[in-house]
N, C-alpha and C positions, 0 to 999 in steps of 0.2 A: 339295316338293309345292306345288301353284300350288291357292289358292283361289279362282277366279275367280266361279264363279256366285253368283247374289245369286238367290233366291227370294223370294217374296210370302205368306201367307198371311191373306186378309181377306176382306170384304163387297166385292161385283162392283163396286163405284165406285175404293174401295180399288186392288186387283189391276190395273181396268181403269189406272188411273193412274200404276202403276208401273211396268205392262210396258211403258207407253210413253215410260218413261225405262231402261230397261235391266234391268229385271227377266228373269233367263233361263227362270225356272220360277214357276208360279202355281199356285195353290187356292183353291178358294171352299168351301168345309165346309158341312156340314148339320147336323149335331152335333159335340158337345165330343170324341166316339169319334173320327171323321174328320179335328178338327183336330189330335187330339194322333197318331195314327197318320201323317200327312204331317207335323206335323215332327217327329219320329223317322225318319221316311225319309229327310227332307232331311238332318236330322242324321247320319246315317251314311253321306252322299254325301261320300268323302273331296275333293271339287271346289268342295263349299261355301264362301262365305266368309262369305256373310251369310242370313241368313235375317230378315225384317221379318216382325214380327203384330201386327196391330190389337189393342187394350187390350181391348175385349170381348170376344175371343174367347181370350187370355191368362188372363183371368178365371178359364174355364174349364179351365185345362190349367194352373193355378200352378203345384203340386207338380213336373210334369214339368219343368216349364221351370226352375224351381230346381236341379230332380235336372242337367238338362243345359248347366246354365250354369258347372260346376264345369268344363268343358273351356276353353279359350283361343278354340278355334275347330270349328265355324263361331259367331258374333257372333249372340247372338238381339237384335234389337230391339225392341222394342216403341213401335207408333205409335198415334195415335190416328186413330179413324175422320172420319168425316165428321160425326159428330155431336159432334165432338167428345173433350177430354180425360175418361177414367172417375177418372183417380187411380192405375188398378193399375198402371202403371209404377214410380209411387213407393212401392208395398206392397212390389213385388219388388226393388226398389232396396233398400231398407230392409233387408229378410228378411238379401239378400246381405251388405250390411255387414255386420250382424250376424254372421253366420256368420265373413264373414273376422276380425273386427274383436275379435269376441268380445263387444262392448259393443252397445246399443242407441244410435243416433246420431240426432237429430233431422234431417232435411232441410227 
């Protein structure tokens, strides 16, 4: 199975910036409903390989992205927007160790 496509999910500065480096799929969300429903979409596109979301809109959508981080692939990232780094990468960073880890790990 060839994972090729790389998706976007962020703020229209975000998306606009990546599709100009090879992003093949984009979203711009209006709510937390919208961002978690496209990636679960993306996610179940067996073509995926990567899927990138902006840290504030991650915010919104933890749990899911925990529940679908338990696969190898597609790779969710988490970026930070234009304003900047929020932190939640390293919330969810965390969460996961722990889970795999079974300890709490400082970073």
């Amino acid at each position: 199975m060839v994972s090729d496509k790389i998706a976007v999910i962020g703020d229209r500065d975000t998306v606009t910036g990546l599709r100009m480096v090879g992003a093949t799929e984009h979203f711009i969300p209006k709510s937390p409903e919208e961002t978690r429903s496209k990636l679960l979409e993306y996610f179940r596109d067996p073509k995926m390989g990567l899927i990138i979301l902006t840290e504030p809109l991650a915010k919104t959508v933890q749990a899911t992205i925990l529940e679908l981080s338990q696969a190898p692939v597609p790779v969710i990232l988490l970026i930070p927007d234009r304003h900047g780094p929020t932190g939640e990468y390293e919330t969810i960073l965390k969460e996961l160790i722990r889970r795999a880890v079974g300890i709490e790990i400082k970073i």
